[in-house]
Backbone as numpy.savetxt, mean C-alpha at the origin, in Angstrom:
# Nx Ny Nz CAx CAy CAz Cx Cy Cz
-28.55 -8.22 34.46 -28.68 -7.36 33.29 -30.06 -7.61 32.68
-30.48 -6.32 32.44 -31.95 -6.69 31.55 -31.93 -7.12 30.28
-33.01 -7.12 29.61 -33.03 -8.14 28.15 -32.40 -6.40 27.15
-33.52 -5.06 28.18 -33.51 -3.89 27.21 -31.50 -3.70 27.25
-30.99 -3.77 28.41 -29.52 -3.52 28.40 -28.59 -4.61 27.64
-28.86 -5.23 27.74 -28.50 -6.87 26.71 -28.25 -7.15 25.14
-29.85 -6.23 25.07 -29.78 -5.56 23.70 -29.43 -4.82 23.62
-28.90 -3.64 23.94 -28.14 -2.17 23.83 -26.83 -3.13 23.90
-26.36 -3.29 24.45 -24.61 -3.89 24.64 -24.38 -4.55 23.19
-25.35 -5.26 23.36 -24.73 -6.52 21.87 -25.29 -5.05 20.77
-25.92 -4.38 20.61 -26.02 -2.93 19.77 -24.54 -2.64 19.40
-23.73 -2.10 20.65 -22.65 -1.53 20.25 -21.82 -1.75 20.13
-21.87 -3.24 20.65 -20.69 -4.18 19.66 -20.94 -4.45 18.76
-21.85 -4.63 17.92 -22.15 -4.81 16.25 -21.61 -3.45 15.57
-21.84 -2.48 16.13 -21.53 -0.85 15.42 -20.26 -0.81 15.55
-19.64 -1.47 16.86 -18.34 -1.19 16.69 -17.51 -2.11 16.17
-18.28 -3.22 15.45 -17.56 -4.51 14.86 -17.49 -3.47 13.18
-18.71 -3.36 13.05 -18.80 -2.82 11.60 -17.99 -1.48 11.20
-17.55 -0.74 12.74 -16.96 0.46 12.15 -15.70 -0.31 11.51
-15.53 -1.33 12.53 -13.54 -1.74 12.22 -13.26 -2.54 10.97
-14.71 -3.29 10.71 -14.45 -3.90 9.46 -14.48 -3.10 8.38
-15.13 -1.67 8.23 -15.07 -0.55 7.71 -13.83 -0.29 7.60
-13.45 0.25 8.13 -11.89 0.62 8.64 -10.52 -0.23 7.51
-10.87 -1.49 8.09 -9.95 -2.55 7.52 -10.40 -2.58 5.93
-11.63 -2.42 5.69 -11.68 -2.59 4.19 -11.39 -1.63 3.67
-11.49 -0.16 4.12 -11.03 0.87 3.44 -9.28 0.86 3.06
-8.93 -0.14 4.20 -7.16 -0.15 3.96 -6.96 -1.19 2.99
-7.60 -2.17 2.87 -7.38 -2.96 1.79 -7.64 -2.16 0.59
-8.62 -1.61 -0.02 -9.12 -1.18 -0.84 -7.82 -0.42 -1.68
-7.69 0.26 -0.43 -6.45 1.25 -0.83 -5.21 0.48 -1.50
-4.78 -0.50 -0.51 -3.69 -1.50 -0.80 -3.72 -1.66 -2.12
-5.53 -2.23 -2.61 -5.14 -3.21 -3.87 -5.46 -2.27 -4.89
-5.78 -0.34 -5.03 -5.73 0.48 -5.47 -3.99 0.47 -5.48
-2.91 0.52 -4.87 -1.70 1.27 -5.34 -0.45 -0.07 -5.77
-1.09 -1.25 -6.16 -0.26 -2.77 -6.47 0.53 -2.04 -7.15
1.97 -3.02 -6.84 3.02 -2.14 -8.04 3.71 -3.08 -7.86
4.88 -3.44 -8.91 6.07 -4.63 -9.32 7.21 -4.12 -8.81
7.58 -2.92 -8.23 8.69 -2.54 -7.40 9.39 -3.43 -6.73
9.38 -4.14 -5.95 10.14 -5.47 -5.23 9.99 -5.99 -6.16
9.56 -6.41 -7.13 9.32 -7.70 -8.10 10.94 -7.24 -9.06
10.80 -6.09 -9.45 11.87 -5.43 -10.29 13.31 -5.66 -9.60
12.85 -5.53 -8.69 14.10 -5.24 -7.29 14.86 -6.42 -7.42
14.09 -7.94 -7.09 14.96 -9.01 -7.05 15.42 -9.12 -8.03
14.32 -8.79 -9.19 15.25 -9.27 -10.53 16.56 -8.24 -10.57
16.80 -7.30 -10.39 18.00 -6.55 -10.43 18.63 -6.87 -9.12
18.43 -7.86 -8.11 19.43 -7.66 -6.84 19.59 -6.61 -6.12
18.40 -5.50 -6.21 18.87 -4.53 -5.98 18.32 -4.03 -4.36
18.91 -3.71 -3.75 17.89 -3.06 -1.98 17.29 -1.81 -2.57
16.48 -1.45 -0.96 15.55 -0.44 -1.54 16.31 0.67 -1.31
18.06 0.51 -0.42 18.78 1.48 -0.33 19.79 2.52 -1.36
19.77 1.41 -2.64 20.52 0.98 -3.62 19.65 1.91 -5.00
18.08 1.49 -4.59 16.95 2.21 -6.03 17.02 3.66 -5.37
16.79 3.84 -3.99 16.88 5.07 -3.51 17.73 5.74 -3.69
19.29 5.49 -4.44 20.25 6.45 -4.65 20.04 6.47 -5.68
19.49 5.46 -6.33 19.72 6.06 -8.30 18.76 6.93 -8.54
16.98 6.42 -7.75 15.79 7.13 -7.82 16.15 8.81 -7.04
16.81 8.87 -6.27 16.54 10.38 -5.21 15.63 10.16 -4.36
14.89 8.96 -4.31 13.67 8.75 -3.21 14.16 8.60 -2.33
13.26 8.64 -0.66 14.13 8.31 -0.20 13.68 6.76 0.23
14.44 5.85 0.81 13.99 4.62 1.27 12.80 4.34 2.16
12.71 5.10 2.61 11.17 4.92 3.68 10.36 5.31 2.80
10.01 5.96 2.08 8.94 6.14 0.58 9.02 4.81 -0.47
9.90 4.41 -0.77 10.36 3.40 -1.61 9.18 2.67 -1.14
9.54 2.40 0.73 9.03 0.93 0.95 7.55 1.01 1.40
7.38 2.48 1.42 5.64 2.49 1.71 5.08 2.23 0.29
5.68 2.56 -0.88 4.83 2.73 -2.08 5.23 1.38 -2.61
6.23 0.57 -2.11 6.14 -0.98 -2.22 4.98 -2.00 -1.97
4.83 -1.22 -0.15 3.75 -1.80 0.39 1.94 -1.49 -0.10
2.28 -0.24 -0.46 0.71 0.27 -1.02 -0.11 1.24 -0.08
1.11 1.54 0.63 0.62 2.74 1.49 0.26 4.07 1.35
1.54 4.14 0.14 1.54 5.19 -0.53 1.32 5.43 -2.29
0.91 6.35 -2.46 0.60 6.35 -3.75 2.04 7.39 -4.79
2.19 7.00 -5.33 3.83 7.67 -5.91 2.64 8.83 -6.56
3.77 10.17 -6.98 3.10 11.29 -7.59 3.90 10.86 -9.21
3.38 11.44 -10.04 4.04 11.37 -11.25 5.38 10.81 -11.42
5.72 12.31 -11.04 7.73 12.33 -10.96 8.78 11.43 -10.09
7.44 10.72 -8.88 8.22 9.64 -8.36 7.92 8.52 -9.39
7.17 8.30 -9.80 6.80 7.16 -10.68 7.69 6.83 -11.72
8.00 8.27 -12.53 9.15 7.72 -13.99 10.32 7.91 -13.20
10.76 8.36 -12.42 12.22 8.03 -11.53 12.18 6.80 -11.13
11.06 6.03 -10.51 11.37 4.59 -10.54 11.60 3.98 -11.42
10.78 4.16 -12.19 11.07 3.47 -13.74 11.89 3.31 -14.13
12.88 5.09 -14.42 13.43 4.83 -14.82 14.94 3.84 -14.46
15.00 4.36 -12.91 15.93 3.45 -12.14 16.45 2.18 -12.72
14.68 1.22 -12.45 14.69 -0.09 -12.29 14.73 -0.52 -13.88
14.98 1.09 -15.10 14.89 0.39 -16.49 13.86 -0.67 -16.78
12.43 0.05 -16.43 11.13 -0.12 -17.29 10.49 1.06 -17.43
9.01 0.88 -18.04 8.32 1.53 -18.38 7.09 1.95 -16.50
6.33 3.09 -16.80 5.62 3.06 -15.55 4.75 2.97 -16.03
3.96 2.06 -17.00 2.65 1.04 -17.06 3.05 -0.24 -16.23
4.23 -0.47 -16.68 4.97 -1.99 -16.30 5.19 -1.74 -14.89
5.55 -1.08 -14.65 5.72 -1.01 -12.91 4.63 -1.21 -12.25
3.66 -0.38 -12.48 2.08 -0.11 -11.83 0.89 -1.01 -12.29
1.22 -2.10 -13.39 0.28 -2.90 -13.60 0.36 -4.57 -12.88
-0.60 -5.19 -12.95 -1.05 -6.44 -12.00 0.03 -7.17 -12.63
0.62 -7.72 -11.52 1.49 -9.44 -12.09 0.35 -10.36 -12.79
């Protein structure tokens, strides 16, 4: 291999290191954009996410993405949690 191909290779593994760390930070970013006390609420009430999903109307696979921070709740999912888990949706959506 030449020094000019050597340097092209290690090139596009740096571009393609930086796209992924790109990538990964954009998902964090997001993550620590949608933090929420949902499980936090949960244990304190004993409650599954099958259990908030019947009182909320959500359904459980939403529950647990907007647990995780995958998803971002719209309004009307937001005070249906709330109101579920009997708090406020500052208290839900703000930092432990």
């Amino acid at each position: 291999m030449t020094r000019l191909e050597r340097k092209m290779s290690t090139s596009r593994h740096l571009v393609s290191f930086t796209r992924r760390f790109q990538v990964l930070l954009v998902r964090w970013s997001k993550a620590m954009l949608y933090q929420n006390r949902i499980k936090e609420r949960r244990g304190q009430l004993r409650m599954t996410q099958l259990k908030l999903s019947q009182l909320s109307g959500i359904s459980r696979s939403a529950i647990a993405e907007i647990e995780e921070g995958k998803h971002a709740p719209s309004v009307y999912m937001a005070l249906d949690l709330a109101q579920a888990l009997g708090v406020t949706v500052e208290w839900l959506f703000s930092t432990p």
